[in-house]
C-alpha positions as CSV (number, residue, x, y, z in Angstrom):
1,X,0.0,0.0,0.0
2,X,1.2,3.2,-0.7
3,X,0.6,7.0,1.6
4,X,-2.2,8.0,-1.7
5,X,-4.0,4.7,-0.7
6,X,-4.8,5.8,2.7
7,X,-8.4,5.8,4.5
8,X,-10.0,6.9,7.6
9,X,-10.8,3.4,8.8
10,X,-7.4,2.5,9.0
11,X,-6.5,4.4,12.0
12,X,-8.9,2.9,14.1
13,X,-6.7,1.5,16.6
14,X,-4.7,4.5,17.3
15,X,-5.4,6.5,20.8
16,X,-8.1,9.2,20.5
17,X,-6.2,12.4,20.1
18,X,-3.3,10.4,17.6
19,X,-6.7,9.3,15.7
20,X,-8.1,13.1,15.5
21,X,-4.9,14.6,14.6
22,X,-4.1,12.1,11.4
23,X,-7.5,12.0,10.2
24,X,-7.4,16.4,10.6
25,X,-4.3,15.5,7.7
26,X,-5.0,12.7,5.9
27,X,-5.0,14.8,2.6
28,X,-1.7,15.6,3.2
29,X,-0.1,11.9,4.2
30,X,-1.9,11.0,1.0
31,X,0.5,13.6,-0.7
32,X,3.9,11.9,0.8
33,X,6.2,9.8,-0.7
34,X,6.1,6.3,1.5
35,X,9.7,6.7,2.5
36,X,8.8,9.6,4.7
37,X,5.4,9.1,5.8
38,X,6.1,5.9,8.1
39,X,8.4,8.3,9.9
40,X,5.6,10.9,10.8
41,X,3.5,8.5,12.4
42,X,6.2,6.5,14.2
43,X,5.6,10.1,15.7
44,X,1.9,10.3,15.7
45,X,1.0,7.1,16.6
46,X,2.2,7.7,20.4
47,X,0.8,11.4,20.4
48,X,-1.2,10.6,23.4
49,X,1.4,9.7,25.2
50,X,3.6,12.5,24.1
51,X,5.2,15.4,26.3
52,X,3.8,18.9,25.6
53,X,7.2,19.8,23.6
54,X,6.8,16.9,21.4
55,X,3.3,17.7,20.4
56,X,4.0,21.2,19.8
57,X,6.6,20.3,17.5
58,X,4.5,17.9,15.5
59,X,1.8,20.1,15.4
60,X,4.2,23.1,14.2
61,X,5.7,20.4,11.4
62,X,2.2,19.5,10.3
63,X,1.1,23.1,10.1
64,X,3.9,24.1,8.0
65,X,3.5,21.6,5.2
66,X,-0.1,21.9,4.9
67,X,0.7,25.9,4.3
68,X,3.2,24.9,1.4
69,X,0.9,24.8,-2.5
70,X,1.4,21.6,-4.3
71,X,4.5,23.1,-6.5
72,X,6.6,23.6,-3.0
73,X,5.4,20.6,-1.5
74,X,6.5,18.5,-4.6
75,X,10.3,20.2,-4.2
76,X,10.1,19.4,-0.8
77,X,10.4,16.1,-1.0
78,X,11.5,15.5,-4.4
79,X,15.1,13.7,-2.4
80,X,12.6,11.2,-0.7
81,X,10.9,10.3,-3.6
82,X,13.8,9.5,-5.9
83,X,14.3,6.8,-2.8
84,X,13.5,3.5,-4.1
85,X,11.6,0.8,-1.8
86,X,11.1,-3.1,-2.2
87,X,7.7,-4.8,-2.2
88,X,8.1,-6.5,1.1
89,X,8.4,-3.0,2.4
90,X,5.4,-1.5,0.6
91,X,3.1,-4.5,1.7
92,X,4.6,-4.2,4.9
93,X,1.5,-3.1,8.0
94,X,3.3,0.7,8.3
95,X,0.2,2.3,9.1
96,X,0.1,0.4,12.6
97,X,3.8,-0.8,12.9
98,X,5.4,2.4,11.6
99,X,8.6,2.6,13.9
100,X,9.1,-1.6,13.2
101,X,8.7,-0.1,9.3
102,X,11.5,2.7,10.2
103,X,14.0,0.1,11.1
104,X,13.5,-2.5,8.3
105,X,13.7,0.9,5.6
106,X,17.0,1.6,7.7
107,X,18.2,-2.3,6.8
108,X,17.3,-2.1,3.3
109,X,18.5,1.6,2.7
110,X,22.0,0.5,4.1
111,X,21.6,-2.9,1.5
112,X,20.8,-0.9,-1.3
113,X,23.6,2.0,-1.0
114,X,20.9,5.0,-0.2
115,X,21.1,5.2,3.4
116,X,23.6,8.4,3.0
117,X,21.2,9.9,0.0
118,X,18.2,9.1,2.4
119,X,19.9,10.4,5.2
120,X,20.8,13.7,3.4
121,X,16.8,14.2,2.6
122,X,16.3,13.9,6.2
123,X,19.1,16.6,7.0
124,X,17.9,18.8,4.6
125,X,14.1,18.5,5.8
126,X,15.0,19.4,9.3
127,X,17.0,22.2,8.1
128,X,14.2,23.5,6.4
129,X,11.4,22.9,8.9
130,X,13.2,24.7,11.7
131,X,13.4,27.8,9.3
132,X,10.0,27.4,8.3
133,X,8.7,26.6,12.1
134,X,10.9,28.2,14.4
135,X,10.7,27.1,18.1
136,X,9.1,29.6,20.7
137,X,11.3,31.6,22.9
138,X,11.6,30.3,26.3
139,X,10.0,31.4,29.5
140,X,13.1,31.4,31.6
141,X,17.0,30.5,30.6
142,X,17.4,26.8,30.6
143,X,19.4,25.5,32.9
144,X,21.5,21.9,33.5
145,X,22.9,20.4,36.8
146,X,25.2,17.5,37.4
147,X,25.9,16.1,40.6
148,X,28.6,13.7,40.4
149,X,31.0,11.2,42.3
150,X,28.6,10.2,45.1
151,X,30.2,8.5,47.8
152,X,34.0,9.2,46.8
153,X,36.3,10.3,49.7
154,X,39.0,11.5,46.7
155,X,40.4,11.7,43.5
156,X,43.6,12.6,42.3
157,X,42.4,12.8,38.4
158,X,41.8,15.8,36.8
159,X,37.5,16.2,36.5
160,X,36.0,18.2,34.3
161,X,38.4,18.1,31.7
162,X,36.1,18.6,28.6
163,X,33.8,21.2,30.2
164,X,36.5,23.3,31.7
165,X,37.7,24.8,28.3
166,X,33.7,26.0,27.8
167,X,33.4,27.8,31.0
168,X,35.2,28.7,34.3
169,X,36.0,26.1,37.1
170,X,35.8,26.9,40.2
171,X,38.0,24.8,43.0
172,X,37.0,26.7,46.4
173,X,32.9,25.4,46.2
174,X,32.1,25.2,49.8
175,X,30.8,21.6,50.1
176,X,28.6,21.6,53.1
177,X,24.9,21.0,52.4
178,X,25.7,21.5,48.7
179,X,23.2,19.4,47.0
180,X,20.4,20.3,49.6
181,X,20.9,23.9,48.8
182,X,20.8,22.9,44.7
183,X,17.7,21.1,45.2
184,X,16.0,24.2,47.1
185,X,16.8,26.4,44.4
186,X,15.5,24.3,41.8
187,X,12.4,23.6,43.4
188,X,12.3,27.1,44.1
189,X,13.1,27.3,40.0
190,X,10.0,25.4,39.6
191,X,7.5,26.8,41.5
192,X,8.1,30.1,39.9
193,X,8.5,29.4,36.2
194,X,5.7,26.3,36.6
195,X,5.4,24.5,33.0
196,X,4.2,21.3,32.7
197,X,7.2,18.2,32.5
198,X,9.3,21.9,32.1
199,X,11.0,20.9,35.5
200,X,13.2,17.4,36.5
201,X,15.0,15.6,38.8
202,X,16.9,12.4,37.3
203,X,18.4,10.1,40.6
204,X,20.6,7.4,39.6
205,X,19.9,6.2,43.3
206,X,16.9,6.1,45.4
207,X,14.4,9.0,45.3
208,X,14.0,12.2,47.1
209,X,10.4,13.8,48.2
210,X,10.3,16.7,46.0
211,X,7.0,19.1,45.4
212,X,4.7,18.8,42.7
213,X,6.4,21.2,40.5
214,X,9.6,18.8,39.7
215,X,8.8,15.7,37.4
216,X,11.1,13.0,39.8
217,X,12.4,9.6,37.8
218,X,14.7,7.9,39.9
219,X,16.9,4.0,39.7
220,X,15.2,2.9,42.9
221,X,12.2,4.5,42.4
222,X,11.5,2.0,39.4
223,X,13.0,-1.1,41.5
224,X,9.8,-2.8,40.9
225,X,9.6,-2.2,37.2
226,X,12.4,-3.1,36.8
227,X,12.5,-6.5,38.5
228,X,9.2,-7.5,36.6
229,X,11.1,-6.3,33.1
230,X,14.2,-8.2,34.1
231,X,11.8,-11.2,34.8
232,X,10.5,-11.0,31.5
233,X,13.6,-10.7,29.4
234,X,14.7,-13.8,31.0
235,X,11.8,-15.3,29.7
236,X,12.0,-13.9,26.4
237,X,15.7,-14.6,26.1
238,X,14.7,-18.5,27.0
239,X,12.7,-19.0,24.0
240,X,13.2,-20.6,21.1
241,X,14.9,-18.9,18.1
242,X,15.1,-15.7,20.5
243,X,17.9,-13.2,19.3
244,X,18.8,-10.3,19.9
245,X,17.0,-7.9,17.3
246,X,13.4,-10.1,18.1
247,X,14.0,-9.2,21.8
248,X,14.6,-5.4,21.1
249,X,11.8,-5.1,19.4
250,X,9.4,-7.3,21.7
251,X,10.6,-4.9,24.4
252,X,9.7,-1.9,22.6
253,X,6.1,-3.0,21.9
254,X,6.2,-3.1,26.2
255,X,3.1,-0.5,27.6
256,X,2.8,0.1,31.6
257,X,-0.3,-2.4,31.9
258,X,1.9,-5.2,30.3
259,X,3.8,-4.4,33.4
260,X,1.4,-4.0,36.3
261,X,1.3,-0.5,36.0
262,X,-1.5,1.3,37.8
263,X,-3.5,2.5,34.8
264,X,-5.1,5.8,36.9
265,X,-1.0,6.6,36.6
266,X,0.1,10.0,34.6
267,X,-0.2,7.8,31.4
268,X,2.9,10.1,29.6
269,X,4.6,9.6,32.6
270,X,4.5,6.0,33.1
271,X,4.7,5.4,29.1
272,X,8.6,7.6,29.6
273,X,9.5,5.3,32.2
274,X,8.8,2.2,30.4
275,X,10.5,3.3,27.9
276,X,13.6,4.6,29.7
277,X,13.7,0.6,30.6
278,X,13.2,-1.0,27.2
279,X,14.8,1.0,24.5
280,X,17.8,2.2,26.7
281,X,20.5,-0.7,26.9
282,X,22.1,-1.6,30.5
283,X,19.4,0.7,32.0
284,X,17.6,-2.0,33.9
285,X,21.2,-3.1,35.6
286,X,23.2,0.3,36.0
287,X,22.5,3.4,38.1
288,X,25.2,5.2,35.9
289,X,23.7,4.2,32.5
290,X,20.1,5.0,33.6
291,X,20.7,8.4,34.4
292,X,22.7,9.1,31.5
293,X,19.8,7.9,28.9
294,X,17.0,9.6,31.4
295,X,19.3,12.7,31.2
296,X,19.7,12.0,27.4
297,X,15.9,11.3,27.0
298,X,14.5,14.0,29.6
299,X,16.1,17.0,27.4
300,X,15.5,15.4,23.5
301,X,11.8,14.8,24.5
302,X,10.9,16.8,27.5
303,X,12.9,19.9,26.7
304,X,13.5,20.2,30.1
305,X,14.1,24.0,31.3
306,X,15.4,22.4,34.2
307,X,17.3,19.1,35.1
308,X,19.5,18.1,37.7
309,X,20.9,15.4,37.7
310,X,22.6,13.0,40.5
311,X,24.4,10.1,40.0
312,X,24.8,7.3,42.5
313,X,27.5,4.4,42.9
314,X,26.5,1.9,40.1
315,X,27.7,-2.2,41.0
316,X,30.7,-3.8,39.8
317,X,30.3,-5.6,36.3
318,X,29.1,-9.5,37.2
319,X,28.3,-12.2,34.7
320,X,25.1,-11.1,32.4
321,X,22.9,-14.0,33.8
322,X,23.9,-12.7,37.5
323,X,22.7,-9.1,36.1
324,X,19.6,-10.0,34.2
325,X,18.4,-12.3,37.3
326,X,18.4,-9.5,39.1
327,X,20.5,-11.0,42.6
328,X,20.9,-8.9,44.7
329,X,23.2,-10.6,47.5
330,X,26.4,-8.4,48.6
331,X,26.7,-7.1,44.9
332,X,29.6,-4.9,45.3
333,X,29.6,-0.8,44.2
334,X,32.4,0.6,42.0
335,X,32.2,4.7,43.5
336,X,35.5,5.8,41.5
337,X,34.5,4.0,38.3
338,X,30.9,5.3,38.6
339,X,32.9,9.1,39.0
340,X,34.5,8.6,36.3
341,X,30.9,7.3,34.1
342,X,29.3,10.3,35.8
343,X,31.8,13.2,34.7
344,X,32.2,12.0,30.8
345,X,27.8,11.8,31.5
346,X,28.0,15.4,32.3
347,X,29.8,16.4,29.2
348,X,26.9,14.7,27.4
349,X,24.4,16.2,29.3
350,X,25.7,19.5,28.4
351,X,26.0,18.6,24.7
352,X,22.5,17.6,24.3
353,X,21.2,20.8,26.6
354,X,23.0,22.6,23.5
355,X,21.0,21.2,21.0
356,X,18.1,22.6,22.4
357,X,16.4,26.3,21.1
358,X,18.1,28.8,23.4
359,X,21.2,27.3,23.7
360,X,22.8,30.5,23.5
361,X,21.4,31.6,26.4
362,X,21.6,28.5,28.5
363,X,23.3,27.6,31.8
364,X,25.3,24.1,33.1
365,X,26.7,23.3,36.9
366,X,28.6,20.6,37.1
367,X,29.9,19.4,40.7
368,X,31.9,16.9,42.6
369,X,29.9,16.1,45.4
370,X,31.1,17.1,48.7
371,X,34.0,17.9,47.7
372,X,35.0,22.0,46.3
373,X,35.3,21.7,42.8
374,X,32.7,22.7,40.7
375,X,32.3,24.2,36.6
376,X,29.9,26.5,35.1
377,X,29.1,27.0,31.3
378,X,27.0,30.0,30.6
379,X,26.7,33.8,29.3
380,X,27.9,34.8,32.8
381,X,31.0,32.7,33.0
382,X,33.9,33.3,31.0
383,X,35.3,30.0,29.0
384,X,38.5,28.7,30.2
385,X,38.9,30.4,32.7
386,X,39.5,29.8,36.5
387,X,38.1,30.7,40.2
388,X,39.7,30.7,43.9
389,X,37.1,32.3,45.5
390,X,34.8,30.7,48.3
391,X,31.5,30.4,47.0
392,X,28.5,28.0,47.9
393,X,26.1,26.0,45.6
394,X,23.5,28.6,46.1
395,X,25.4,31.3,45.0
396,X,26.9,29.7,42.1
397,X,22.8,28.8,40.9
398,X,22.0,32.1,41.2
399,X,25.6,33.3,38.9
400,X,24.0,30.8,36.2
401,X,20.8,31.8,36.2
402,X,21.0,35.6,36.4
């Protein structure tokens, strides 16, 4: 079947606002060349589900073709229809499997020598959507923490390395209540610039009681999910046939009820969650990796204007049956190697805040918990440059945010 072939009917088992907002287009998916249109619903198909920043950006993409006459529409995406697709793809379900559709176009793109002429299109596209459908300006500055080495006593290495250059570290932070004082300004943060999921705490160990205003995800917080995911990937894993690729995409297909997940639950909530647990790979095992791909996933979806971030001891590596059984016993923790996951995590965290509209105006504190150093990136502090002077945590968020 190709996008020109498409009818209301078929839509019927999307979610209620997905349904409206498809059928609100169908003119224009009827007007797309099937090597694109599989991508817009992978989209679509979860908009119920979605976090405000992801609709908006849908809707803004939607609203901007449908504006374009046929002429401009046709040079558009003239690169994706000189792509050329197989049958098996064509008959393929991609109205209700569109991401599964996504990764077997990926396989056959690569097979055929078009994945770099496809993935040019793509560039291109983006390129000219965000020019077409600029992104809002921001209520406030946005503004990323890092709280790292949890539980070290020292380190002689040198932290910071790749952040330092970007911004000024400081190496007199007075350490005493540090991270109580961060989390009372951003709460604080929250309260006064309220947005919905515009406000997060990511805890790579257990979870802290925080007010309404913060959006809290934590590794300990989701101990039970996670043992009941575990559970079933050793099941899964224990079939016949099972590989590798199969298992990845069984896990994707996951939803909170298939995990006893109360379904009076924030449904987007609960869907982010799952997710953070069954695309992200090691984050059902290690504090360190979780909080890296919630950090990761918190700013590309959520667009967080806020996010601190603390990272807790992860446990030493152990045989992958030991992990995925999910024993407990006296597993050991690994504090200096999770230090050393946590800063190079920081440095990603930053690079992904920068990829975000506003960038320019953005903020980033990264700190070695209780200890005194500290670096902040921002329009206040100078790059590559260096500070002696005493200063707390709370003073150093208000320097990044004024």
């Amino acid at each position: 079947m190709l996008p020109r072939d498409l009818k209301p009917d078929q839509f019927t088992g999307y979610p209620p606002e997905a349904r409206k907002l498809i059928l609100a287009h169908l003119d224009l998916l009827r007007r797309l060349p099937l090597s694109f249109v599989p991508s817009l619903l992978r989209e679509a198909i979860d908009y119920d589900y979605r976090f405000p920043a992801e609709r908006s950006a849908l809707d803004r993409e939607l609203a901007s073709l449908n504006a374009l006459q046929p002429a401009q529409l046709n040079d558009r995406f003239a690169a994706f229809e000189r792509v050329s697709l197989s049958s098996a793809l064509e008959q393929f379900d991609w109205v209700n499997l569109p991401a599964q559709f996504v990764e077997q176009q990926s396989a056959y793109l690569w097979s055929t020598h078009q994945l770099d002429a496809f993935r040019k299109a793509a560039t291109d596209y983006g390129e000219q959507l965000q020019a077409a459908a600029p992104s809002k300006e921001l209520p406030v500055r946005r503004l990323g923490i890092a709280v790292i080495g949890q539980g070290v006593s020292s380190y002689d290495g040198k932290l910071f390395r790749n952040l330092r250059q970007h911004g000024t570290y400081f190496s007199s932070i007075k350490p005493d209540k540090g991270f109580d004082l961060l989390f009372a300004a951003v709460e604080t943060r929250a309260t006064e610039h309220a947005v919905p999921y515009g406000h997060w705490y990511v805890d790579g160990g257990g979870p802290i009681p925080h007010s309404a205003s913060i959006i809290g995800v934590s590794y300990n917080g989701l101990d039970t999910l996670r043992a009941v995911l575990l559970k079933r990937m050793q099941s899964e894993i224990a079939s016949p046939g099972m590989g590798p690729e199969e298992l990845r995409t069984r896990m994707a297909r996951l939803v909170p009820a298939d995990l006893g997940m109360d379904k009076n639950g924030d449904q987007v909530l609960d869907r982010f969650k799952v997710k953070l647990l069954t695309e992200g790979s090691g984050t059902q095992i290690y504090s360190t990796t979780f909080a890296q791909w919630a950090t990761r996933e918190v700013l590309r979806r959520a667009q967080a204007l806020t996010l601190l971030v603390r990272f807790a001891p992860r446990q030493r590596q152990r045989p992958l049956n030991e992990l995925l059984a999910n024993t407990k016993g006296n597993a050991e923790l690994d504090p200096l190697g999770s230090l050393i996951d946590a800063d190079m995590a920081a440095w990603y965290q930053w690079i992904n805040q920068q990829r975000l509209p506003g960038s320019e105006h953005s903020a980033f504190i990264a700190w070695f918990e209780g200890h005194s150093e500290a670096v902040a990136v921002g329009p206040s502090f100078p790059e590559g440059a260096e500070s002696t002077s005493e200063i707390d945590l709370r003073e150093l968020f208000k320097l990044a945010t004024t």
